[in-house]
LOLO-771372 format. One record per residue (C-alpha): residue number from 1; residue in three letters; chain; x, y, z. Coordinates in nm, 2 decimals, decimal comma. Layout:
// LOLO-771372
NUM / ala / A / X / Y / Z
...
// end
This chain:
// LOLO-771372
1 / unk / A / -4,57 / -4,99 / 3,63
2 / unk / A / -4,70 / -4,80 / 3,98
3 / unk / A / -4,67 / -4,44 / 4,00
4 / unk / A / -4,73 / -4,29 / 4,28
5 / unk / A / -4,90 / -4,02 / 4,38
6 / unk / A / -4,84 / -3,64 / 4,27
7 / unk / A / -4,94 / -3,56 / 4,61
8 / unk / A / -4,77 / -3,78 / 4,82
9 / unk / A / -4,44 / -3,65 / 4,60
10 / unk / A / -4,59 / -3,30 / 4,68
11 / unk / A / -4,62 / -3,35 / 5,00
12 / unk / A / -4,25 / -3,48 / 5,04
13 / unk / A / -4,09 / -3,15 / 4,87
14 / unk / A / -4,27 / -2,97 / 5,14
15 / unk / A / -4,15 / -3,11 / 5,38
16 / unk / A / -3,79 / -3,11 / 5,24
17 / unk / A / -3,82 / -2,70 / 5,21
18 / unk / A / -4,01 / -2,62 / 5,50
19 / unk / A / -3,71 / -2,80 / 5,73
20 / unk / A / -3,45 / -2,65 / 5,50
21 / unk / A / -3,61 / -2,31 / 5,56
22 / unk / A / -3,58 / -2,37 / 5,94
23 / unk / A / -3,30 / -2,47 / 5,93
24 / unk / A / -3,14 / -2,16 / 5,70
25 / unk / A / -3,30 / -1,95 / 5,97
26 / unk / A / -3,18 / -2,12 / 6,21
27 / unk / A / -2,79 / -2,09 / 6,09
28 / unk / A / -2,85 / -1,69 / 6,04
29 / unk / A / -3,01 / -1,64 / 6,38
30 / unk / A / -2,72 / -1,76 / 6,54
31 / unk / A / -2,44 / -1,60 / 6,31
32 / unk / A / -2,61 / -1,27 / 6,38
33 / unk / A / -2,63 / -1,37 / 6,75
34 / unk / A / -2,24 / -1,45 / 6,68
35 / unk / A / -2,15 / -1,13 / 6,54
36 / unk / A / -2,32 / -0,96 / 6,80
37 / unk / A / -2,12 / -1,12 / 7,08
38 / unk / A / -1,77 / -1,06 / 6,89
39 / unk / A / -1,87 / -0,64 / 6,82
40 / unk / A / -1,97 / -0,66 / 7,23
41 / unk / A / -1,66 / -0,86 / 7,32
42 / unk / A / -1,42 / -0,63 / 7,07
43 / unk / A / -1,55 / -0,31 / 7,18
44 / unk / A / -1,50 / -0,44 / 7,56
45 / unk / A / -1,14 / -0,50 / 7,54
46 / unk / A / -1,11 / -0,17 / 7,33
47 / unk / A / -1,20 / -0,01 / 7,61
48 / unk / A / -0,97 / -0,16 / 7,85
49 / unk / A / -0,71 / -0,01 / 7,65
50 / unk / A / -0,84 / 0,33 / 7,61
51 / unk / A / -0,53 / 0,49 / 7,72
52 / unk / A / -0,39 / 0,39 / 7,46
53 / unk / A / -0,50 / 0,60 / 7,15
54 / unk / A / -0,36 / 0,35 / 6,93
55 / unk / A / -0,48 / 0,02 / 7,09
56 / unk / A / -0,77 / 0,01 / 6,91
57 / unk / A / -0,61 / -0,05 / 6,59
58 / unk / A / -0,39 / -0,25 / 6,70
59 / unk / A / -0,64 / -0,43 / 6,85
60 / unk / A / -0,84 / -0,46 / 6,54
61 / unk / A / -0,54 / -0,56 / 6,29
62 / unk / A / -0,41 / -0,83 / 6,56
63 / unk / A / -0,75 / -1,01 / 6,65
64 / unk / A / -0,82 / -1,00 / 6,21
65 / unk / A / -0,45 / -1,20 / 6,12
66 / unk / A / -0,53 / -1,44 / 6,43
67 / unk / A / -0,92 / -1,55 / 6,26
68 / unk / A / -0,79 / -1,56 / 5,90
69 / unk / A / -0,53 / -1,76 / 6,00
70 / unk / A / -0,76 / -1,97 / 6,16
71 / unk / A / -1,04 / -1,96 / 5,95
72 / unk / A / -0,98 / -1,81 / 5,68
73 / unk / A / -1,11 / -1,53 / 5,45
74 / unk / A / -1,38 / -1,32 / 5,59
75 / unk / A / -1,23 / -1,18 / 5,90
76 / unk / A / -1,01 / -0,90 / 5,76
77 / unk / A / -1,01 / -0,57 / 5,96
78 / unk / A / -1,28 / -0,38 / 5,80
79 / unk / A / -1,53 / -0,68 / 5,84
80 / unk / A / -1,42 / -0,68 / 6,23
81 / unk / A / -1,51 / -0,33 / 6,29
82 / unk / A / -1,79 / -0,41 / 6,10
83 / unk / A / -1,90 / -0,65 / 6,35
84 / unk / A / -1,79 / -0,34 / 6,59
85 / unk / A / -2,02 / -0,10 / 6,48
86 / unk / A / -2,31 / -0,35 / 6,51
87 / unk / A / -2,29 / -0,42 / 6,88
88 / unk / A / -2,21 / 0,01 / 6,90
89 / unk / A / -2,54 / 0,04 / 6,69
90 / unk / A / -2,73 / -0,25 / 6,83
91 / unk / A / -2,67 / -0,27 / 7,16
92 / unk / A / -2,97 / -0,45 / 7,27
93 / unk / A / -2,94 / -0,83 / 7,18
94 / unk / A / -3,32 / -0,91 / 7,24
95 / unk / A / -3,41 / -0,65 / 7,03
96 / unk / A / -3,21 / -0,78 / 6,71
97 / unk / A / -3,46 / -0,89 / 6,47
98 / unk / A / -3,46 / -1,28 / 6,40
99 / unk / A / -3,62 / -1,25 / 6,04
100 / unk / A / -3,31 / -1,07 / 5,94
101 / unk / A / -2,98 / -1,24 / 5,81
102 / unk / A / -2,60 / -1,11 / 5,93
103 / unk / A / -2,62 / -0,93 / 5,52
104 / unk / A / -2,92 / -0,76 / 5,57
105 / unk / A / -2,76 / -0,62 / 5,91
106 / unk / A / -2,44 / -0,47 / 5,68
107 / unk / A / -2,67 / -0,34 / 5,45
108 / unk / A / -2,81 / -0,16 / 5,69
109 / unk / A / -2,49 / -0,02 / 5,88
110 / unk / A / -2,44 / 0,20 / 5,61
111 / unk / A / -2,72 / 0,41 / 5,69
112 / unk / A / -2,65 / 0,69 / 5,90
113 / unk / A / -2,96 / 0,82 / 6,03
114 / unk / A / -3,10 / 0,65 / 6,34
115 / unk / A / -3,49 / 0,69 / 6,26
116 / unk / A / -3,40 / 0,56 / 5,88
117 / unk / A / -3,22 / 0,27 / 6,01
118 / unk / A / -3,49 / 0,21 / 6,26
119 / unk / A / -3,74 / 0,21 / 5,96
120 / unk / A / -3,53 / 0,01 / 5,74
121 / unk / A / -3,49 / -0,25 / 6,00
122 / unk / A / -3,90 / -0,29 / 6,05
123 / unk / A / -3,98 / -0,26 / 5,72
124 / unk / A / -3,70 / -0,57 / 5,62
125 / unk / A / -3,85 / -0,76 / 5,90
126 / unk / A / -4,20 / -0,69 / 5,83
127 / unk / A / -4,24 / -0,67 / 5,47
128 / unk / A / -4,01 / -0,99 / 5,43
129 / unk / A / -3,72 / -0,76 / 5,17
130 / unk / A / -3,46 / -0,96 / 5,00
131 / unk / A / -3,11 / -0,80 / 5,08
132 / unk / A / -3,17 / -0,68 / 4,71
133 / unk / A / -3,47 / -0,51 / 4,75
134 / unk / A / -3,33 / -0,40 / 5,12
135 / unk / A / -2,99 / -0,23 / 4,91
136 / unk / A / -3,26 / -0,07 / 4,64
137 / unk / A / -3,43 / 0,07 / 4,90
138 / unk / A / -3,15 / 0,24 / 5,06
139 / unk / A / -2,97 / 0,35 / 4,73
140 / unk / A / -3,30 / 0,50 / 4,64
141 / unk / A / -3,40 / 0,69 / 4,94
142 / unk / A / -3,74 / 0,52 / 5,01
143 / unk / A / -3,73 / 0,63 / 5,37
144 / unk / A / -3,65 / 1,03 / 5,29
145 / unk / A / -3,90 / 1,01 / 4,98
146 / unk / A / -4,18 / 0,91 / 5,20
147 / unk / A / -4,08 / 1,21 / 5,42
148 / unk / A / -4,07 / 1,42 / 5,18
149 / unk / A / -4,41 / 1,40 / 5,04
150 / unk / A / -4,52 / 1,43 / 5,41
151 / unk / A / -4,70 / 1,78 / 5,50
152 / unk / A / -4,64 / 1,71 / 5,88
153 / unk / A / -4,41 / 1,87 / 6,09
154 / unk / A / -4,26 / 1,57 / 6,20
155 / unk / A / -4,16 / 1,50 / 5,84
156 / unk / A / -3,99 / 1,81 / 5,78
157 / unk / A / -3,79 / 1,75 / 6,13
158 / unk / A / -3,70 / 1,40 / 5,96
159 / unk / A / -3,89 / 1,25 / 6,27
160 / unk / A / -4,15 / 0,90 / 6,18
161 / unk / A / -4,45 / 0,89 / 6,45
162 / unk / A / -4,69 / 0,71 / 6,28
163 / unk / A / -4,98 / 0,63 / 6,55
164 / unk / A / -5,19 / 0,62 / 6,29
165 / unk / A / -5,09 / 0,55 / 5,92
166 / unk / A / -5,22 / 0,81 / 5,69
167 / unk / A / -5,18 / 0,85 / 5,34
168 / unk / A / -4,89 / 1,09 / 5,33
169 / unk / A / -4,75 / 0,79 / 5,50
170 / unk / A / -4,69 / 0,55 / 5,25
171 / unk / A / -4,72 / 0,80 / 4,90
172 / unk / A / -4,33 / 0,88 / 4,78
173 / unk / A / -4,21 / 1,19 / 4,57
174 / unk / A / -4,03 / 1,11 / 4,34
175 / unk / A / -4,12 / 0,73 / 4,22
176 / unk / A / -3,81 / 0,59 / 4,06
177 / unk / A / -3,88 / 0,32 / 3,81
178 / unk / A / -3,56 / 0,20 / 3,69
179 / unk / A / -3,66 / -0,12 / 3,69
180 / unk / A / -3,91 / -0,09 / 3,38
181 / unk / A / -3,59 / -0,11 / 3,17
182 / unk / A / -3,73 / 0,18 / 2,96
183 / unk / A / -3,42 / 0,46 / 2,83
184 / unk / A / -3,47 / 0,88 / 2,85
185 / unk / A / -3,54 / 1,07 / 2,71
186 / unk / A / -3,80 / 0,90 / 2,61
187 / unk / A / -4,04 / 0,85 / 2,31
188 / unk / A / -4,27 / 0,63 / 2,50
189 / unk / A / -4,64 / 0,65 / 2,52
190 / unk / A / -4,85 / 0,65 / 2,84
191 / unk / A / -4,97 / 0,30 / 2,69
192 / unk / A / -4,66 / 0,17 / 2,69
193 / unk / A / -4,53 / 0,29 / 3,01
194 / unk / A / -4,84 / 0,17 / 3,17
195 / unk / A / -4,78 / -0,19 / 3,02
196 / unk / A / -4,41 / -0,20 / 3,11
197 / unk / A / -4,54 / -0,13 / 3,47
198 / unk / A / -4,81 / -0,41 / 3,47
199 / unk / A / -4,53 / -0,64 / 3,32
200 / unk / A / -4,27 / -0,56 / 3,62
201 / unk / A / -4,55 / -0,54 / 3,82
202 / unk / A / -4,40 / -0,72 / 4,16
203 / unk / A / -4,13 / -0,48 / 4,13
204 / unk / A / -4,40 / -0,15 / 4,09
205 / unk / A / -4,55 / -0,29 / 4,38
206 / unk / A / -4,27 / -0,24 / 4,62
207 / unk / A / -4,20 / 0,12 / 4,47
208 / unk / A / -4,51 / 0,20 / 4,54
209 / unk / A / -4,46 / 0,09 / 4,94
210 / unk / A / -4,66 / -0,06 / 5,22
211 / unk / A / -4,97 / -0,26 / 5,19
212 / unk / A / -5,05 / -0,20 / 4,83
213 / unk / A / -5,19 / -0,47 / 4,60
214 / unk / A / -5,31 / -0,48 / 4,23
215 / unk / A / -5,67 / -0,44 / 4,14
216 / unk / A / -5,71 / -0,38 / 3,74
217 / unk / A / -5,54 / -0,16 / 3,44
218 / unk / A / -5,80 / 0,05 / 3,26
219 / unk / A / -6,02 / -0,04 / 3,54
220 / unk / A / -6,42 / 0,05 / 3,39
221 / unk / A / -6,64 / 0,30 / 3,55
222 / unk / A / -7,01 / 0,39 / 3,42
223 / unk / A / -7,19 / 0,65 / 3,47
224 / unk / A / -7,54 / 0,67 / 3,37
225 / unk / A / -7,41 / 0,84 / 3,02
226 / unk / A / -7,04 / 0,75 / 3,00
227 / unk / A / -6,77 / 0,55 / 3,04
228 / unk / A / -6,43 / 0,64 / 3,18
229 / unk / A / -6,15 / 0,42 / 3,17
230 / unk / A / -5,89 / 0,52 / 3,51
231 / unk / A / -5,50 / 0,35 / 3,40
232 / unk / A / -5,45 / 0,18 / 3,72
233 / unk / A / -5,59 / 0,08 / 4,03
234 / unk / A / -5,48 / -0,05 / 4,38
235 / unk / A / -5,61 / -0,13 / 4,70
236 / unk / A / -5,39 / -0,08 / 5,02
237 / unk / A / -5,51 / -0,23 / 5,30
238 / unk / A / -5,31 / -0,13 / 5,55
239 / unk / A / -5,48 / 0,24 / 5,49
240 / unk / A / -5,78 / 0,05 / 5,43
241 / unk / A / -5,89 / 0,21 / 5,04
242 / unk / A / -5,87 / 0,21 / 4,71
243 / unk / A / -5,57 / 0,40 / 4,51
244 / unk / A / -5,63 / 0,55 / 4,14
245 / unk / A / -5,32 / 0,61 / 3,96
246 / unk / A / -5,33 / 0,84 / 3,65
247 / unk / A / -5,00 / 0,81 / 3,45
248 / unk / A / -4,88 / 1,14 / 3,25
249 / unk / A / -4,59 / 1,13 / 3,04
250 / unk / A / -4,57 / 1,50 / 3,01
251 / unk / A / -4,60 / 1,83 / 3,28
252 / unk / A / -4,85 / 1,81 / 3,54
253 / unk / A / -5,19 / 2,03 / 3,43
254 / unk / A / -5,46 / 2,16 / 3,62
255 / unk / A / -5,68 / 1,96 / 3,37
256 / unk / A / -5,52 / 1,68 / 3,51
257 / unk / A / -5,56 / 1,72 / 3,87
258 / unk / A / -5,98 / 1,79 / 3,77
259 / unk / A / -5,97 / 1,50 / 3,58
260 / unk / A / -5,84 / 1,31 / 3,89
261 / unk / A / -6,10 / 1,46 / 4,11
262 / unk / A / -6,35 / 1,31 / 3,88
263 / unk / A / -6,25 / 1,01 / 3,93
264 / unk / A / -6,18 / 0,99 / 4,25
265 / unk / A / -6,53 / 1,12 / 4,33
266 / unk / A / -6,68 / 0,87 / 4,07
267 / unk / A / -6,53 / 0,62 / 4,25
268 / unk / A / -6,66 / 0,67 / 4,61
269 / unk / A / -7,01 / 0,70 / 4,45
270 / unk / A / -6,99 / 0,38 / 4,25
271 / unk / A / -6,73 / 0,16 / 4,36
272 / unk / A / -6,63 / 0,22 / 4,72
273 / unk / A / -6,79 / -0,06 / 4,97
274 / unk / A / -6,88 / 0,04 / 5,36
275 / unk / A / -6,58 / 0,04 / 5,57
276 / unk / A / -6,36 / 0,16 / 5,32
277 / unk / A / -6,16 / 0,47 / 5,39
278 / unk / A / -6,18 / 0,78 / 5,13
279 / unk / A / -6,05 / 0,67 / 4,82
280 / unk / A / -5,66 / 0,86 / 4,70
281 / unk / A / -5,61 / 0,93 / 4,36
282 / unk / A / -5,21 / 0,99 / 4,28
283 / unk / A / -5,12 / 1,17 / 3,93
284 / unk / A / -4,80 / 1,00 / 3,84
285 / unk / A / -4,55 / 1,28 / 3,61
286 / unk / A / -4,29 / 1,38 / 3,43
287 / unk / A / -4,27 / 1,69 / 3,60
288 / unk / A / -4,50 / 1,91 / 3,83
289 / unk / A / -4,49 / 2,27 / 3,85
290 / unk / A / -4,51 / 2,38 / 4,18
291 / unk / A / -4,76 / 2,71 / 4,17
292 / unk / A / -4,99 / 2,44 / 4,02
293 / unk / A / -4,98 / 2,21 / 4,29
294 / unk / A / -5,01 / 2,54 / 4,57
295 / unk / A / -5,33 / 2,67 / 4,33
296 / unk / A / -5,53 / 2,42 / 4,30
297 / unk / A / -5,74 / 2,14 / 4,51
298 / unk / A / -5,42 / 1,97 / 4,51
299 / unk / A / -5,31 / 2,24 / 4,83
300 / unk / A / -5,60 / 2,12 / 4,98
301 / unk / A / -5,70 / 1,79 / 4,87
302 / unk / A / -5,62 / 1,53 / 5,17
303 / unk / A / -5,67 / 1,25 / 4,92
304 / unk / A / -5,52 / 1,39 / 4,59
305 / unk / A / -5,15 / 1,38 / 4,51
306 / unk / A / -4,93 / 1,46 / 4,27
307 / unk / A / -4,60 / 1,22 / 4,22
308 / unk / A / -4,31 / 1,26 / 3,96
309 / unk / A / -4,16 / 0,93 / 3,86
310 / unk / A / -3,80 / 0,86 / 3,69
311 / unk / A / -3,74 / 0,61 / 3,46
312 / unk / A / -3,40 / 0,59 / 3,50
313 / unk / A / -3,18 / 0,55 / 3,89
314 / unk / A / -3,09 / 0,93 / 3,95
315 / unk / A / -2,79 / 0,99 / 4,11
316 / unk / A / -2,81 / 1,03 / 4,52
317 / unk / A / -2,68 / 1,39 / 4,51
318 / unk / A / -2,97 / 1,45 / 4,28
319 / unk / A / -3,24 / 1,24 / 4,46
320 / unk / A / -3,10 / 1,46 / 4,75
321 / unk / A / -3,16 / 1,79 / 4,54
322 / unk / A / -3,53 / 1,65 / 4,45
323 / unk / A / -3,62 / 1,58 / 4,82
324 / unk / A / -3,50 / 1,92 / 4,91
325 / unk / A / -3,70 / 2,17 / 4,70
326 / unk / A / -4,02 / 1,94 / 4,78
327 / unk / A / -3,94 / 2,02 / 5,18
328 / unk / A / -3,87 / 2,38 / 5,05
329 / unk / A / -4,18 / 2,40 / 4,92
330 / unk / A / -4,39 / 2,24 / 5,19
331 / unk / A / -4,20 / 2,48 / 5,49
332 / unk / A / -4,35 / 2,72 / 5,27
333 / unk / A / -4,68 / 2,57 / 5,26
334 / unk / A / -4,66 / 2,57 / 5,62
335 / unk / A / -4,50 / 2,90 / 5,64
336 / unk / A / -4,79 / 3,06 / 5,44
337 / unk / A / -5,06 / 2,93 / 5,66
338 / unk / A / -4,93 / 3,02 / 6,02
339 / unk / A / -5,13 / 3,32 / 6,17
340 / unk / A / -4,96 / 3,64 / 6,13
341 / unk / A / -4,79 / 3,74 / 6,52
// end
């Protein structure tokens, strides 16, 4: 009997998915495109109505039992002022984004803020997010948690000018892990923390943000004497360095930031190759007390941070409570270190 060839099969299936693929973006380009024109052409005749302060609605509940009619479910009234709002909020058709699909758009209609839409909408396009990962993002605050661990002015006016991406860029505060699966209170040890991490590590990955990829867990570093053992480490090379991450499952500690400081010196001396940008070591904990982080090298360390993470999905209201002692505490910061008038 002939077989033929694993590759020639291979080669086939390629094929088959690549044209499927085109073809999938394709269909989505041109329901957004769709969408886009219907919003445009809805909010049009709105307005030729205007006088009327109930045409609107009218308009709305009429044009929704004429499309279901026709085609059926899909086209009730809040999807049509759906497909409002996204012409009111888009209303540049060359600048939609083609990568994006007419469900990643809704998603992102429920955000209110322009500049976190704005980053939303990049970040999908560029970083290629799943409308899953796109909804975790958002339920989570990843655009405010950036912001917040920001010590710029611009973060604490909830404005993104990035012309050149620094570390306070990309580092969040707090890091919500949800996705380890792991309950709390918890009884876990670093160890096991760490492993759940490495074993969800795609997920990790996105927490963590931009431009970050996996180097080792317990990555080795010798000295001439001794041999430390740092829990994880990353490369991002959009900021062009290493990252050490130090996992603590209980209260941040001065011993803890030295420790960090160790190894983030260790590691430019040993490890870090020419063209590399300073190395960032990030303390991942259960809690940080702020006069430790405003007394130590921590104030003043550009490269060392400090991160709490959550093992469970907090709440917004409390992810909005988190996010606004840390600005509290850096309009202090900033406060503290104007000249006195």
């Amino acid at each position: 009997m002939v077989k033929i060839k694993a590759s020639f099969v291979a080669d086939i299936k390629s094929l088959l998915s690549a044209t499927r693929q085109k073809v999938y973006a394709t269909i989505n380009s041109a329901m957004v495109e769709a969408y886009w024109n219907m919003g445009k052409r809805i909010f049009e005749e709105e307005q030729l109505g205007k006088e009327r302060a109930d045409y609107g609605t009218f308009l709305i509940k009429e044009l929704a039992r004429h499309l279901t009619k026709e085609f059926g479910k899909g086209f009730d009234e809040r999807e049509l002022r759906r497909i409002r709002q996204f012409y009111q909020l888009f209303p540049i058709r060359d600048a939609l984004r083609p990568e994006l699909s007419w469900t990643h758009y809704r998603i992102i209609l429920r955000v209110d803020s322009p500049t976190a839409r704005q980053y939303y909408l990049t970040e999908t396009a560029e970083q290629s997010w799943s409308t899953r990962q796109l909804e975790r993002n958002i339920n989570t605050l990843y655009y405010e948690r950036i912001l917040s661990t920001s010590n710029k002015r611009e973060a604490l006016l909830a404005e993104q000018k990035m012309e050149k991406t620094k570390p306070n860029d990309v580092i969040k505060n707090p890091y919500v892990l949800e996705f380890l699966g792991l309950e709390w209170p918890t009884g876990y040890s670093e160890s096991e923390i760490e492993s759940a991490i490495i074993t969800n590590l795609q997920s990790f990955l996105l927490e963590l943000g931009k431009g970050f990829s996996f180097v080792g867990r317990q990555y080795r570093i010798k000295t001439d004497t001794k041999v430390f053992f740092i829990d994880m480490v990353f490369y991002n090379y959009i900021l062009k360095c290493f990252v050490l991450i130090d996992l603590k499952i209980k209260d941040l500690t001065h011993q803890d930031i030295g420790q960090m400081d160790m190894y983030v010196r260790m590691f430019e001396d040993l490890k870090k190759t020419e063209g590399d940008n300073p190395t960032i070591g990030i303390i991942l904990c259960a809690e940080k007390d702020q006069a430790i982080v405003k007394y130590s090298m921590l104030e003043e360390g550009k490269h060392l941070f400090a991160a709490k993470y959550r093992l469970v999905l907090p709440t917004e209201e409390e992810l909005k409570n988190e996010l606004e002692r840390e600005k509290q505490f850096i309009r202090e910061q900033i406060a503290n270190k104007q000249p006195a008038s």
